[in-house]
C-alpha positions as CSV (number, residue, x, y, z in Angstrom):
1,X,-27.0,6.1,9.7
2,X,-25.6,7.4,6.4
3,X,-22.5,10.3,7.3
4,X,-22.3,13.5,5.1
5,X,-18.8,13.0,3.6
6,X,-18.5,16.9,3.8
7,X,-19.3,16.8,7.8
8,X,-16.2,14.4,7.8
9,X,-14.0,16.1,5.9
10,X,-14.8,19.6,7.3
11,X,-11.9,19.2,9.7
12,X,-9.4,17.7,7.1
13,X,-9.6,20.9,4.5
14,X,-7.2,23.5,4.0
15,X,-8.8,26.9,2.9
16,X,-10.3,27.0,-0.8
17,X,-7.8,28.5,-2.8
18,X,-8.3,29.4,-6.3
19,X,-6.2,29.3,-8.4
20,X,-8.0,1.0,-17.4
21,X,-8.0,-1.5,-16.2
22,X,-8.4,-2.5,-12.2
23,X,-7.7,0.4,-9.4
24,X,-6.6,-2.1,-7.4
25,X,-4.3,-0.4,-4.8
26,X,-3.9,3.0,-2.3
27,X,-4.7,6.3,-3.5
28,X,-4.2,9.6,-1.3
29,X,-6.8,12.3,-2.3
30,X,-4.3,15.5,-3.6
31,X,-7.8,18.0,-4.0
32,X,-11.0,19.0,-5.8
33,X,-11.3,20.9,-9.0
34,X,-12.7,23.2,-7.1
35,X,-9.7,24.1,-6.0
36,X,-10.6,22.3,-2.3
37,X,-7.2,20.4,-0.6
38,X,-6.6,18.7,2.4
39,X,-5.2,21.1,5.3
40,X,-1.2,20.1,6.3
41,X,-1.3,16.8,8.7
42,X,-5.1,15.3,7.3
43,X,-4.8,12.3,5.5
44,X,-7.6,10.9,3.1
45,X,-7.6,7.5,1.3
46,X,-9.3,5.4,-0.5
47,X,-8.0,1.8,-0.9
48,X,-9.8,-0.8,-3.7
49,X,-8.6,-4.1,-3.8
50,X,-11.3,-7.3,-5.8
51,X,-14.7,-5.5,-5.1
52,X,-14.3,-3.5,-2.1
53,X,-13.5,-0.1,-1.0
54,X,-12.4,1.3,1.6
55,X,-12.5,5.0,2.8
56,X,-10.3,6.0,5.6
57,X,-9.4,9.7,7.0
58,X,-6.9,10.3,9.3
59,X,-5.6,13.3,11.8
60,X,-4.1,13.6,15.1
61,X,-7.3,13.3,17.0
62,X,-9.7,12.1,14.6
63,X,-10.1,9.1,12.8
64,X,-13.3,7.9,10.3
65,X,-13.3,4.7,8.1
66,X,-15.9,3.1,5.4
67,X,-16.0,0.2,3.4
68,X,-17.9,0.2,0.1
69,X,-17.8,-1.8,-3.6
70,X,-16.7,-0.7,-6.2
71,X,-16.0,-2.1,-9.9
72,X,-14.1,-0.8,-13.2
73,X,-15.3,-1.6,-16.6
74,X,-12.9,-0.4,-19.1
75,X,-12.2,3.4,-18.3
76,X,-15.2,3.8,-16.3
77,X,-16.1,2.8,-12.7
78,X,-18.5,2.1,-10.5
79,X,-17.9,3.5,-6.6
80,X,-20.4,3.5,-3.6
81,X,-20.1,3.6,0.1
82,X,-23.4,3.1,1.5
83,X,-22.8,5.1,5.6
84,X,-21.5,7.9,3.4
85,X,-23.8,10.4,2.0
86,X,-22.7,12.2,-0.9
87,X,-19.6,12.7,-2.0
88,X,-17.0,9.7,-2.8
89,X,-19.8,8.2,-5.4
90,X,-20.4,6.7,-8.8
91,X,-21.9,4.8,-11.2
92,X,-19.9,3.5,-14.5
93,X,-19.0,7.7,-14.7
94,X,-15.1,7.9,-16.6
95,X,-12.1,8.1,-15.0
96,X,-8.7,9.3,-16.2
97,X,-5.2,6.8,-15.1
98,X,-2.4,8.4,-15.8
99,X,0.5,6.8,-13.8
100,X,0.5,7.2,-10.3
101,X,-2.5,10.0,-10.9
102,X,-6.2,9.2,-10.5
103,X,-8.9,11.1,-11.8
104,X,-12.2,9.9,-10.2
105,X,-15.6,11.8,-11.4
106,X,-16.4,13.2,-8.2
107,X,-15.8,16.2,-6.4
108,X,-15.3,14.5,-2.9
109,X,-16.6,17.8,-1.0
110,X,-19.0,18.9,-2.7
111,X,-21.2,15.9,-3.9
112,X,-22.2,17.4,-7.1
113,X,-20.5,17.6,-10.5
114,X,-16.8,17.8,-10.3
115,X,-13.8,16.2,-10.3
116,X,-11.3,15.1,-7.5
117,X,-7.3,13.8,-8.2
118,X,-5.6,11.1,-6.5
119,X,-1.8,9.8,-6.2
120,X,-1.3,5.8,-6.2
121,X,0.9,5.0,-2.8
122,X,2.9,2.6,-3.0
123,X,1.7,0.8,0.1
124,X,4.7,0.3,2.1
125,X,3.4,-0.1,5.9
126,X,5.9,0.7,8.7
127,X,5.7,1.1,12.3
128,X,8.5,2.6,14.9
129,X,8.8,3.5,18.0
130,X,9.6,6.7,18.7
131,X,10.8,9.0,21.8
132,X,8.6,12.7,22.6
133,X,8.1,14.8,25.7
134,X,4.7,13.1,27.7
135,X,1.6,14.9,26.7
136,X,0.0,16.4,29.1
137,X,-3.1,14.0,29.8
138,X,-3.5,10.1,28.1
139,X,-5.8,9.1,25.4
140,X,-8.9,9.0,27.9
141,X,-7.9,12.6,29.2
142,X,-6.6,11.8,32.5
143,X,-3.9,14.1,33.6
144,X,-0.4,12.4,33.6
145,X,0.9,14.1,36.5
146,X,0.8,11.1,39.0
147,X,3.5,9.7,36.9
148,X,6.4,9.2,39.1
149,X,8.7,6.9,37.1
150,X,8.4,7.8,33.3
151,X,10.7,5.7,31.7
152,X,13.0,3.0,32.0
153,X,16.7,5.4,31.8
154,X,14.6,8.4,31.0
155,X,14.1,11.4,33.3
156,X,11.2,10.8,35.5
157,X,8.1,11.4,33.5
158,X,9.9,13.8,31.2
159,X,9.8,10.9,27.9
160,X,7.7,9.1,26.6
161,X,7.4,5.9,23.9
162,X,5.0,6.5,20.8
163,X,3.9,3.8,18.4
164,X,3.9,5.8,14.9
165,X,2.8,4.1,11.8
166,X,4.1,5.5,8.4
167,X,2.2,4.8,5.1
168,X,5.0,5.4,2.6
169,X,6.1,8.6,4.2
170,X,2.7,9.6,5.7
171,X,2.4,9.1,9.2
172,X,-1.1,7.9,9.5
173,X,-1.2,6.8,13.0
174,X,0.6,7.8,16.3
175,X,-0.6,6.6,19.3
176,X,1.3,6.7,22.9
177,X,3.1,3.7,24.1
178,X,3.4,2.2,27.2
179,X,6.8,0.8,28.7
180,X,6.4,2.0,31.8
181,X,5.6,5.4,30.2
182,X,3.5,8.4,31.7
183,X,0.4,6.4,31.6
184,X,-0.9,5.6,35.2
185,X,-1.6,1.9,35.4
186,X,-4.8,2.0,37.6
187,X,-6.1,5.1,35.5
188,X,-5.2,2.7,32.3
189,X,-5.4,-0.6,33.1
190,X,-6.2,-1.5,29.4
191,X,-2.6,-0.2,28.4
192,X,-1.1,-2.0,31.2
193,X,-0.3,-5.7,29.4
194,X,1.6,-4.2,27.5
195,X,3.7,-2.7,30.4
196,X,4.1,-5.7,32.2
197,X,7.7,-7.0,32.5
198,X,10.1,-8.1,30.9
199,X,8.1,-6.2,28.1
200,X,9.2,-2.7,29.4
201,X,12.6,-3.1,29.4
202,X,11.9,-4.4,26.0
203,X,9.8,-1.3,24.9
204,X,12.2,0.7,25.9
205,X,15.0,-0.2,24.1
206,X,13.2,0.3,20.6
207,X,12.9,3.9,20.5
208,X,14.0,4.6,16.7
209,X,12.8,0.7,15.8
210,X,11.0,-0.5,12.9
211,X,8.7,-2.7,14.9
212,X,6.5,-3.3,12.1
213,X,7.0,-3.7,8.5
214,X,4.5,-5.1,5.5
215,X,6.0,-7.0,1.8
216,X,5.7,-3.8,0.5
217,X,8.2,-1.9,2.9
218,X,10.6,-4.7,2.2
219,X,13.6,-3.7,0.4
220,X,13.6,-5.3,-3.2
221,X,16.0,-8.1,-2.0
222,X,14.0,-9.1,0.5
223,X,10.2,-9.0,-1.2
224,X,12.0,-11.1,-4.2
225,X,13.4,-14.0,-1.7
226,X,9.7,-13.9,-0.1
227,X,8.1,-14.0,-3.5
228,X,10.3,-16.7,-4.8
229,X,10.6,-19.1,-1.7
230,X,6.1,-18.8,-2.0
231,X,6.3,-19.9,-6.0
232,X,8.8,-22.5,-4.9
233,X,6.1,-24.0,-2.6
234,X,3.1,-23.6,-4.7
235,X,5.3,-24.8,-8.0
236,X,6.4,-27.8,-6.2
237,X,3.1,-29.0,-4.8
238,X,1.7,-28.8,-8.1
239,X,4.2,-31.0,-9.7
240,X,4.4,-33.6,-7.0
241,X,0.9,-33.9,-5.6
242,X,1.9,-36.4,-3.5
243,X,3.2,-34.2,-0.8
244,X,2.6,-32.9,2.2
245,X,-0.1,-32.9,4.3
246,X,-2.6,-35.8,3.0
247,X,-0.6,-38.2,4.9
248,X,1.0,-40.4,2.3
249,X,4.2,-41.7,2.6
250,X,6.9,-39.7,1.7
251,X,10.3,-41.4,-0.3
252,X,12.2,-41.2,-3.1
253,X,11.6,-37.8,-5.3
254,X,8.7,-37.2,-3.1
255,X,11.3,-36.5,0.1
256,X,13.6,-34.1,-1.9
257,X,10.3,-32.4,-3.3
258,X,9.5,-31.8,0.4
259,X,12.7,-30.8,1.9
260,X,12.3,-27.8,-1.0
261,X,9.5,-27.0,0.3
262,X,10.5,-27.1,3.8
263,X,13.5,-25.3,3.1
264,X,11.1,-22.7,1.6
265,X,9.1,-22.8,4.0
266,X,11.7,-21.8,6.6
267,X,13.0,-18.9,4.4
268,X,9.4,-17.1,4.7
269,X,9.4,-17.9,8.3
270,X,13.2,-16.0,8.7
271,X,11.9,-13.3,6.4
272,X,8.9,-12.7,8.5
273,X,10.2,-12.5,12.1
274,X,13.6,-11.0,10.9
275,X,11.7,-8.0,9.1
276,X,7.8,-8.0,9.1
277,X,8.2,-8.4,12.9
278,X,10.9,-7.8,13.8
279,X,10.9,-6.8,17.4
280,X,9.6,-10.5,18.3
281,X,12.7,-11.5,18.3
282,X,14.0,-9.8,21.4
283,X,10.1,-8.8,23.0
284,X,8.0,-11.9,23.1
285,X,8.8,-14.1,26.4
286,X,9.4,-17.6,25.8
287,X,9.8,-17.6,22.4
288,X,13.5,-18.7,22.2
289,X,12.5,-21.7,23.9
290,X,9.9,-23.1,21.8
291,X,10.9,-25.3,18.9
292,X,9.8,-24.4,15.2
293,X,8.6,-27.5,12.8
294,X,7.1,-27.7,10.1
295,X,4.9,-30.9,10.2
296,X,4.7,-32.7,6.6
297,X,0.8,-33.4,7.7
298,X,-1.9,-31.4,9.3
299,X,-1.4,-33.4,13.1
300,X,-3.6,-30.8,15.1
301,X,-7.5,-30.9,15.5
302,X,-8.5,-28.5,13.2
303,X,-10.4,-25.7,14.8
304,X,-12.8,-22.9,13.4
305,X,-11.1,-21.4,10.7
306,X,-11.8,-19.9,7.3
307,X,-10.1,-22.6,5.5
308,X,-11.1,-25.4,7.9
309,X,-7.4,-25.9,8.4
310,X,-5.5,-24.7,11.8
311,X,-2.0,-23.2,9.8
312,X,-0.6,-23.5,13.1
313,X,-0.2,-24.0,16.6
314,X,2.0,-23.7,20.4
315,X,1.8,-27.4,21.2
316,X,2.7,-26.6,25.0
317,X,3.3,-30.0,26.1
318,X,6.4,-30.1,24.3
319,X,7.2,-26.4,23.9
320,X,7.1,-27.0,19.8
321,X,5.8,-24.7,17.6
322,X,4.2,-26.1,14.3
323,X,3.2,-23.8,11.5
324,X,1.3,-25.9,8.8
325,X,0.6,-26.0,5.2
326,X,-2.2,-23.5,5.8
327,X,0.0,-20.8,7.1
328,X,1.5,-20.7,3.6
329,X,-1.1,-21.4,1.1
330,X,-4.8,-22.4,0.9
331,X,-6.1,-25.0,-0.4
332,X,-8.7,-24.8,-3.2
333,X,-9.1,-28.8,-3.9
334,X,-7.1,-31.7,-3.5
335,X,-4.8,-30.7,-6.1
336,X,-5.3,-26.8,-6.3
337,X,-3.3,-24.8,-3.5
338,X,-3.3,-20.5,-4.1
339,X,-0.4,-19.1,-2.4
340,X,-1.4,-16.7,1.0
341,X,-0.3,-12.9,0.6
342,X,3.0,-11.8,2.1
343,X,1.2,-9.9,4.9
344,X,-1.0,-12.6,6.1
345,X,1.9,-15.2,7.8
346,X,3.0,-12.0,9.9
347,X,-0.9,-11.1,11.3
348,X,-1.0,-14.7,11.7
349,X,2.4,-14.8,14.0
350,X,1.5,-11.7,15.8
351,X,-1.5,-13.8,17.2
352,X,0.4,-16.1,18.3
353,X,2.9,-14.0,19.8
354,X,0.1,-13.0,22.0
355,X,-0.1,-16.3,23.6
356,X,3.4,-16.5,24.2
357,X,2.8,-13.7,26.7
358,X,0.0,-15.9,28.2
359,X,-0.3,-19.0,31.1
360,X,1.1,-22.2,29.3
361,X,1.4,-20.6,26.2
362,X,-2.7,-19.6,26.3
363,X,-4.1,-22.8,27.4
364,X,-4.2,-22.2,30.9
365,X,-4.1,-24.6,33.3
366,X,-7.1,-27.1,32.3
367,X,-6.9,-30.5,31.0
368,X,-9.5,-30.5,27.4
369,X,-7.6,-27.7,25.6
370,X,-10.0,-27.5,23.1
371,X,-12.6,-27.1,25.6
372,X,-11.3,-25.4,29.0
373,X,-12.5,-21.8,29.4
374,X,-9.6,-20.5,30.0
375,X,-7.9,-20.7,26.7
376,X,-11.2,-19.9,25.3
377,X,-10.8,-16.3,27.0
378,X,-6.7,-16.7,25.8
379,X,-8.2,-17.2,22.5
380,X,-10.7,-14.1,22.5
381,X,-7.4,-12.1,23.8
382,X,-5.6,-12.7,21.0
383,X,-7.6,-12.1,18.4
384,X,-8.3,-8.5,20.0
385,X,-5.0,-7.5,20.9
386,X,-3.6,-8.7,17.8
387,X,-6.1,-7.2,15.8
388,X,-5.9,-3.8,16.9
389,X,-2.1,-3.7,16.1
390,X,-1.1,-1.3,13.6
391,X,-0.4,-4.0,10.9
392,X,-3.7,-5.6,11.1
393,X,-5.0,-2.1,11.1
394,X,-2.7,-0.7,7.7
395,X,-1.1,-3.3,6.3
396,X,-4.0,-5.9,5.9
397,X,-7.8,-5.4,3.5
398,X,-10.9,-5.3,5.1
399,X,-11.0,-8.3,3.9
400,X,-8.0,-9.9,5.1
401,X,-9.2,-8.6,8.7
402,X,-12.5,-10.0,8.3
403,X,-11.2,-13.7,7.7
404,X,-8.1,-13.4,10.3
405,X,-10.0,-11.9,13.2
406,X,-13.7,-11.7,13.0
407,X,-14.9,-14.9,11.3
408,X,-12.5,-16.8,14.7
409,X,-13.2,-14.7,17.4
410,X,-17.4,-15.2,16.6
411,X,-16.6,-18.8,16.8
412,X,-14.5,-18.6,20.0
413,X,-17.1,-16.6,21.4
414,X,-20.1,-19.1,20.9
415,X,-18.1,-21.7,22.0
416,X,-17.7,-20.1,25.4
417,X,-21.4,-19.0,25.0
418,X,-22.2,-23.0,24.5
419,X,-20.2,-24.4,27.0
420,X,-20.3,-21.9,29.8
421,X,-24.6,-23.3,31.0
422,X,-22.9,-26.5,31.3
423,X,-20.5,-25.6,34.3
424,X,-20.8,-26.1,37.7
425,X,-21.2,-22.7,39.6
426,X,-18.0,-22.8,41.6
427,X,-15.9,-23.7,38.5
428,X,-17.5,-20.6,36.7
429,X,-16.5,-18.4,40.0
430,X,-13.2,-20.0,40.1
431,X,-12.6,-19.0,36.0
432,X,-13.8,-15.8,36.5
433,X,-11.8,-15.2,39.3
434,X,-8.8,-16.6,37.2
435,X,-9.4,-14.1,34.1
436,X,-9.5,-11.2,37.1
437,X,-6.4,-12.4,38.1
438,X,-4.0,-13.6,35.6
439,X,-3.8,-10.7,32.9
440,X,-4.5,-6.9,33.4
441,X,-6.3,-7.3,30.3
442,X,-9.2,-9.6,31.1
443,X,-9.7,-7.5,34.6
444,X,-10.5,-4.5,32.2
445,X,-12.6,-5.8,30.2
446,X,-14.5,-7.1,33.1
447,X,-14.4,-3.9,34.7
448,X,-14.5,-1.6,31.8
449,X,-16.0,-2.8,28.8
450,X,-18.6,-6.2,30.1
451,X,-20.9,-6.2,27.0
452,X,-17.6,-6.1,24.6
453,X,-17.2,-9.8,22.6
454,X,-21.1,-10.6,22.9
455,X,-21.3,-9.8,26.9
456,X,-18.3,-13.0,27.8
457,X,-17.0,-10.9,30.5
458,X,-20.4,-9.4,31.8
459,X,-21.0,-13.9,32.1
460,X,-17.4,-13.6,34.2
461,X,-18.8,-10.8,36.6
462,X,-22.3,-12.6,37.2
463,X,-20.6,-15.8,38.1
464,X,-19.4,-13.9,41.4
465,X,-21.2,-13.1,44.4
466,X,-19.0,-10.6,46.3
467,X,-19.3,-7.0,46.9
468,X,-16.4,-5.5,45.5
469,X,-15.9,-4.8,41.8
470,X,-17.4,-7.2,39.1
471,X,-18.5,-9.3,42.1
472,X,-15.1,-9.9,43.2
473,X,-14.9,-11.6,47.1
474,X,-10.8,-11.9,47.3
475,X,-8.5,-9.5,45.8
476,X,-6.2,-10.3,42.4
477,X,-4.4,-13.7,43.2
478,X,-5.0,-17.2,41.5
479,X,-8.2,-18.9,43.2
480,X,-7.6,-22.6,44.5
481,X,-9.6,-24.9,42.2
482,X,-12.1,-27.4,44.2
């Protein structure tokens, strides 16, 4: 169905007053020259980045996105976004770059001859947490009044956490937290994981936090180490193609070429959980007592990715944490490696941090962890959770999203899909009855949303035969495996 921009943008306008190269980047949409402007608090963007465009319009309670292509030929440009009708279109029309100042050949109200100006942002991505009085009712419209504790050293039900995402100094998003917040659990039981202890003592103790920051919200000191220590990888590997990770033998020049890179390695790594991430260092369970290596070889089976390389892994066993060569750059051949953007090791980590929340580190409790259910399931959690976080949502390209999230989590999801006809029926009722009892999450989905992730959790609820809720014959609890 194609959407009439000026339908969308209706509620984003402020009364009419009168009165060459690549695009690659941000812009923020300043107006018509029709004299038509966004209203105070409305938010309208276009990003471009290779080919594709993305539209995106933002205000507190409404929220539309579109991807399109676009392409630039000299100082004209070519712009279409096919679920939009009218409006932000072209086709090799002239534009005017002056700057930071865009001017595209398109009224972006009207859809007829005009022209509509544009600022370049500089892209800077940040997320805080921040402290307000409760609304009145949640996100689904359910009266908060049933909250009795509020939060954690707050006045019962009086405060409440917010997750507000800034891009530069626009906020863009702002969505209400949890921490044992004004949400009712059993009203909300999709917001509850991220309530569940010791998180909300955690949550809590954030309020004024950058939880979330992206390259370009570095400061310059920072960005430049993180640019330098990813040339110092790439650089090295290209003049000592020997090392790491086809599993040669490592000596002479070839081990001080690799400590440099692991070294390098290492600094990204400190970078990104010190101040991309920075509330995993004192949020994410278990993660102090997990050792970090960085293997000189790929020693995982790889699973479905992208690149057909794992960049890293919890080995459980042995509570180590091994982030690869393909965490850090891809390879193109055997002797060809392109370094990965700054933003991509953090949305990478984030997924993992996930499974640090999880039952042995998200493989559960089965023996074939490449195979057991249950940290299929683990698996389909992460990508979801982690892919709905603000800096997957602002930070990363459609693009980036696309080969981070979607292209895993439709593999994950036909595995389960493969290997579920194979089990016995009393091992499917006791993994269902596992996902309804080990994370607040999985009972949602089960209960809320089935059909979500190509019907997994609708399999879940048929593998029961009880009366209660998705087929449930005992109440939460682990089941006893046969």
């Amino acid at each position: 169905m194609r959407i009439p921009v000026a339908t969308i943008l209706s509620a984003f306008l402020l009364a009419n007053t009168a009165g060459a190269g690549c695009l690659d980047g941000t812009w923020r949409w300043l107006g018509d020259s029709g004299g038509t402007k966004p209203k105070t608090g409305a938010v309208v963007l276009i990003r471009f980045f290779g080919t594709t465009a993305e539209f995106v319009a933002d205000q507190p309670g409404q929220h539309v996105e579109s991807s399109g292509t676009y392409g630039c030929n000299g100082d004209r440009v070519t712009l279409s976004f096919p679920d939009l009708e009218g409006g932000a279109d072209a086709r090799n029309a002239p534009f005017s770059l002056h700057g930071d100042q865009l001017l595209l050949p398109f009224a972006l109200m009207s859809g007829e001859k005009g022209t509509s100006q544009w600022r370049k942002l500089k892209g800077a991505v940040t997320t805080r947490i921040e402290t307000a009085d409760c609304p009145r009712k949640d996100e689904h419209g359910v009266p908060i009044m049933m909250c009795i504790k509020g939060l954690v050293g707050k006045s019962a039900g009086n405060q409440c956490l917010f997750s507000v995402t800034y891009l530069d100094d626009i906020p863009v998003d702002r969505s209400l937290g949890c921490a044992l917040s004004c949400l009712n659990p059993a009203l909300s039981p999709e917001r509850q994981w991220a309530c569940d202890a010791p998180d909300h003592t955690c949550y809590a103790g954030l309020s004024g936090q950058v939880v979330y920051r992206n390259a370009a919200a570095l400061p310059e000191g920072s960005r430049g180490d993180l640019l330098r220590a990813a040339s110092e990888i790439i650089e090295t590997l290209r003049s000592n193609p020997g090392i790491p990770g086809d599993g040669r033998p490592i000596a002479g020049a070839d081990l001080a070429a690799a400590n440099r890179i692991l070294s390098a390695k290492q600094a990204i790594v400190d970078i990104t959980l010190a101040e991309m991430i920075p509330y995993s260092a004192t949020c994410t369970p278990k993660r102090k007592e997990l050792r970090w290596e960085y293997p000189r070889k790929y020693s995982a089976v790889p699973q479905v990715e992208a690149s057909g390389e794992v960049p890293m892994q919890i080995y459980a066993p042995l509570k180590r944490f091994e982030i690869y060569g393909a965490a850090f750059y891809e390879r193109r051949d055997e002797r060809t490696r392109i370094a990965r953007p700054p933003d991509e090791l953090p949305a990478l980590l984030i997924h993992e941090l996930v499974h640090m929340r999880q039952e042995n580190f998200g493989y559960g409790d089965g023996a074939d962890r490449r195979l057991v259910p249950e940290q299929i399931l683990n698996e389909i959690m992460a990508y979801d959770v982690a892919s709905k976080t603000p800096f997957y949502r602002f930070a990363l390209s459609a693009s980036q999203r696309h080969d981070l999230v979607e292209t895993g989590l439709e593999a994950q999801i036909a595995i389960f899909k493969k290997v579920w006809p194979s089990l016995a029926s009393d091992v499917r009722e006791g993994v269902a009855k596992w996902a309804w009892s080990v994370d607040i999450w999985m009972r949602s989905r089960m209960l809320l949303q089935p059909t979500q992730h190509g019907g997994v959790w609708n399999l879940l609820c048929a593998a029961n035969e009880g009366g209660t809720l998705c087929g449930m014959s005992e109440g939460p609890g682990r089941p006893k495996r046969k």
